[in-house]
C-alpha positions, -999 to +999 in steps of 0.1 A: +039+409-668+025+374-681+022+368-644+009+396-631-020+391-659-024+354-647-032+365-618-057+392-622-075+366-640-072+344-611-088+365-588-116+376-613-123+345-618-125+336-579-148+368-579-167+358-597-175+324-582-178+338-551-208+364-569-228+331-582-224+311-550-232+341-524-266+347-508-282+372-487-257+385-465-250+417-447-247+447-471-220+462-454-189+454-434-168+471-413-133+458-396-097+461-385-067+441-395-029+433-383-006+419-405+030+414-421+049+408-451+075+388-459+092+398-494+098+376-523+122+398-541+155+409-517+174+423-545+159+462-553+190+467-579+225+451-588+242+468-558+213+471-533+200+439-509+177+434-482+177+415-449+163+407-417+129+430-425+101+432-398+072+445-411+041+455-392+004+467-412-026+476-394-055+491-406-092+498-408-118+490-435-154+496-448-169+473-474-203+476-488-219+456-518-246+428-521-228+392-537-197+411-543-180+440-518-161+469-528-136+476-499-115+509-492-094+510-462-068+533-447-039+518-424-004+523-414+028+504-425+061+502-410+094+486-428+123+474-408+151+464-428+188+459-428+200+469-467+237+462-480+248+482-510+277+497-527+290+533-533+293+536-568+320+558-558+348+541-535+332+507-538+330+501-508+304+479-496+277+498-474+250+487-444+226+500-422+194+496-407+166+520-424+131+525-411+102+531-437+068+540-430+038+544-451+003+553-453-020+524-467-053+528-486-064+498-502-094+492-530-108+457-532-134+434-546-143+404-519-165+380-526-182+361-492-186+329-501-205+312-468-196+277-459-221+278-427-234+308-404-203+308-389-175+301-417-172+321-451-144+318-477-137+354-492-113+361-520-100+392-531-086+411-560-075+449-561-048+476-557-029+495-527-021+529-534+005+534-503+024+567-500+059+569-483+054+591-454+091+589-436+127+573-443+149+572-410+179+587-414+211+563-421+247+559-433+238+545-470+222+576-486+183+561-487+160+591-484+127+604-501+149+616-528+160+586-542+133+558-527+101+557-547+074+578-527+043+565-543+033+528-542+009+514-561+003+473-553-018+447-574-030+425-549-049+391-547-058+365-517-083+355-495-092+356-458-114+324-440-138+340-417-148+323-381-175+340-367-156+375-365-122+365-364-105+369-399-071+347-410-058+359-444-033+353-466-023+378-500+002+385-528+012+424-537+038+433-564+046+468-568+042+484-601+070+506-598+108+497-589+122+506-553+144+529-567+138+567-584+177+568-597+182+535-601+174+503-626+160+476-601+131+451-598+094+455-578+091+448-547+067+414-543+055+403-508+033+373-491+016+384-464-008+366-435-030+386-414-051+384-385-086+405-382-118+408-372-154+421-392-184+430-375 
């Protein structure tokens, strides 16, 4: 918790920075981004890991403000993992591949804090609310049933703009555990992205 509070002050404070040094700019902005995650935390509870994850985001956005912008966004993201656990049962040790795939609607505040015409620095701060639409089916139980189905992410980074061509880099930690049945730890992820804002 100490941490997740450190970093919401962070990112306010970068906000806020960005507010004071921003001038007239565009009111609004629209764009598109791709990106992936690569997770921080592999161990969901005492018996449950994951490896070898490929996950793939994209997603739209509108933003609209004058020094600071609010953002709201819908995309789509898709979890590829190979999880290892144990049946409390036989204890025997269990594996399979498991496909997850969410809706994603994020709401930011980005600053855009312009270097030159061409080059702007623009942090973020906010949350992802991010619904579990599917769970493939598999050989180690996973399902809607027992996998949390609403997500909700604090999230803070920054994207460097280059005319239109975005490069961004953020932090999200879950505010719920993976699990419904199960004591475990949040999810946390780094992510980098590649974009574009018109």
């Amino acid at each position: 918790m100490k941490k997740l509070i450190f970093l919401m002050m962070l990112g306010l404070s970068v906000w806020t920075l960005s507010a004071q040094r921003n001038n007239a700019q565009k009111w609004y902005q629209l764009g598109f981004r791709l990106s992936t995650q690569f997770p921080l935390v592999r161990e969901y509870s005492d018996v449950d890991y994951l490896e070898n994850q490929k996950t793939v985001h994209f997603g739209g956005f509108f933003r609209a403000g004058k020094y600071v912008y609010g953002e709201i966004g819908i995309g789509y993201q898709y979890f590829r993992c190979r999880y290892n656990t144990i049946d409390y049962t036989s204890g025997q040790e269990l594996s399979d591949i498991v496909e997850t795939r969410y809706l994603v609607i994020p709401f930011k505040a980005v600053g855009d804090v312009q270097i030159n015409k061409n080059i702007s620095f623009m942090p973020m701060v906010g949350v992802i609310y991010q619904p579990l639409l599917k769970v493939t089916e598999n050989t180690i139980g996973y399902s809607k049933k027992n996998i949390e189905n609403h997500w909700a992410f604090f999230t803070t980074g920054f994207d460097w703009r280059f005319a239109f061509i975005t490069v961004g880099v953020d932090y999200r930690i879950a505010l719920q555990d993976f699990f419904y049945d199960k004591a475990g730890r949040n999810p946390q992820y780094i992510g980098i992205s590649l974009g574009a804002i018109f």
